[in-house]
Every structure is written in structure tokens, then in C-alpha cells.
C-alpha positions as CSV (number, residue, x, y, z in Angstrom):
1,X,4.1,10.0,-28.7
2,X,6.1,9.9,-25.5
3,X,7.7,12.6,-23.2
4,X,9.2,12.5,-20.1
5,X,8.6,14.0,-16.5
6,X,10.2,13.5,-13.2
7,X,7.5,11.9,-10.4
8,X,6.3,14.9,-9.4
9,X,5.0,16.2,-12.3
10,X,3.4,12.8,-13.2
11,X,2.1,12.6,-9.7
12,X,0.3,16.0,-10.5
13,X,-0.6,15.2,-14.1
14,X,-2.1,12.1,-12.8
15,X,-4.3,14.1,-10.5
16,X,-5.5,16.2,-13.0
17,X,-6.9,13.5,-15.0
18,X,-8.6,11.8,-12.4
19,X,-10.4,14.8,-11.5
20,X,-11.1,15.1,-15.2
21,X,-12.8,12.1,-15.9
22,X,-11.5,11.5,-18.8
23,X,-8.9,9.2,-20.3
24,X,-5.4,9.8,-20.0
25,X,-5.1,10.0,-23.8
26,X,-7.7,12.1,-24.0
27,X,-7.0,15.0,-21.1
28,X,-3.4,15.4,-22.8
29,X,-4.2,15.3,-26.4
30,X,-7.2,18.4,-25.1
31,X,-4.6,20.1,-22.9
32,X,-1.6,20.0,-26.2
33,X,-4.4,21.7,-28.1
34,X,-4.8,24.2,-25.5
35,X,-8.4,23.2,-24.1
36,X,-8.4,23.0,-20.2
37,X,-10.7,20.3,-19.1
38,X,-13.1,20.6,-16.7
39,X,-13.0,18.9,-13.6
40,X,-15.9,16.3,-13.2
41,X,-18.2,16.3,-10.5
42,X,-17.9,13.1,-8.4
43,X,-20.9,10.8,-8.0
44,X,-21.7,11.4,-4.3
45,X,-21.9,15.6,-5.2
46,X,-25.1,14.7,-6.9
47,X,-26.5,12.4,-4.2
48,X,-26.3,15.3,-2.1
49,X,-28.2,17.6,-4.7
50,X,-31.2,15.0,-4.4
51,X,-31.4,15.1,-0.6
52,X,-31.2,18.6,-0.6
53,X,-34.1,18.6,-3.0
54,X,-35.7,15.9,-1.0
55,X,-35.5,17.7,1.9
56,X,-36.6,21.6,-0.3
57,X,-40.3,19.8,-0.2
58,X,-40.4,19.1,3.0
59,X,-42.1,22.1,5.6
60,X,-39.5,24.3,7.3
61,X,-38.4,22.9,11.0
62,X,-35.4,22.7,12.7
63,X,-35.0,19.2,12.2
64,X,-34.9,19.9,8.3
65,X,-32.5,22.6,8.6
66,X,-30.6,20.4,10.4
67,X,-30.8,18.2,8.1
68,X,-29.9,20.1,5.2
69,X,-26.9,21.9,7.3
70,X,-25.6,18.2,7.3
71,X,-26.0,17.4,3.3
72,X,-24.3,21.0,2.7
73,X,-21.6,19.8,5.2
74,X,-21.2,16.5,3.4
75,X,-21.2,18.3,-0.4
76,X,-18.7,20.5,1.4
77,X,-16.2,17.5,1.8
78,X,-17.1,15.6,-1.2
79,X,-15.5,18.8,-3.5
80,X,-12.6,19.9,-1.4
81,X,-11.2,16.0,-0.3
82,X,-13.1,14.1,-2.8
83,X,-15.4,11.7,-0.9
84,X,-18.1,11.6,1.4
């Protein structure tokens, strides 16, 4: 099956299946049959979920409240520009 766009489009197609995870074949054959896929959660979001849960056993200080300020900061980046 083909179909065309202009580069635009593709550019933003293309985006959407990266943040998919899935294959290309796969994200359009789900979106023709009217699913919307889920964006997947990059690799480093759940790195920060462990420190944060590191850090959740630790006593209350300042220096782990900075610490976990810093982690939030970092998940904060990883979802809105994709990388830590």
C-alpha cells in the first residue's frame, strides 16, 4: 500500500512514530483502523523513577530534597524535549 504526502506531513508522521515506539508499519496500519497509539516512555523517564525511589528511602534533609528537586527537573526535560 502506498500514499503520498508532501514533507511536512511526513516530517510529522515520522515524529509520531518515533514517539510511538512502534514500527512504521505498525503505527499506520493501528491509526487506519482508528486506534491512536500511545506515546512510549523513553528509557531515561524510568531511570529517573528509580532515583526518585532511591532517594523515597532515604530520611528527609535538604540535601535529599535537593536531590529529588533535580531528578523531577531532569524527568521534566526528558518528556517535554525527549532527553536527559
Amino acid at each position: 500500500m502506498e500514499f503520498r504526502v508532501n514533507e511536512k506531513e511526513k516530517e510529522k508522521i515520522d515524529r509520531a512514530i518515533s514517539k510511538s515506539g512502534l514500527t512504521q508499519s505498525e503505527y499506520l496500519r493501528q491509526r487506519a483502523l482508528g486506534y491512536e497509539p500511545k506515546a512510549a516512555l523513553p528509557d531515561d523517564f524510568f531511570v529517573c523513577c528509580e532515583q526518585l525511589d532511591r532517594l523515597s528511602r532515604k530520611p528527609f534533609s535538604k540535601d535529599v530534597n535537593d536531590a529529588a528537586l533535580a531528578v523531577l527537573q531532569k524527568m521534566n526535560k526528558v518528556l517535554t524535549e525527549g532527553g536527559a
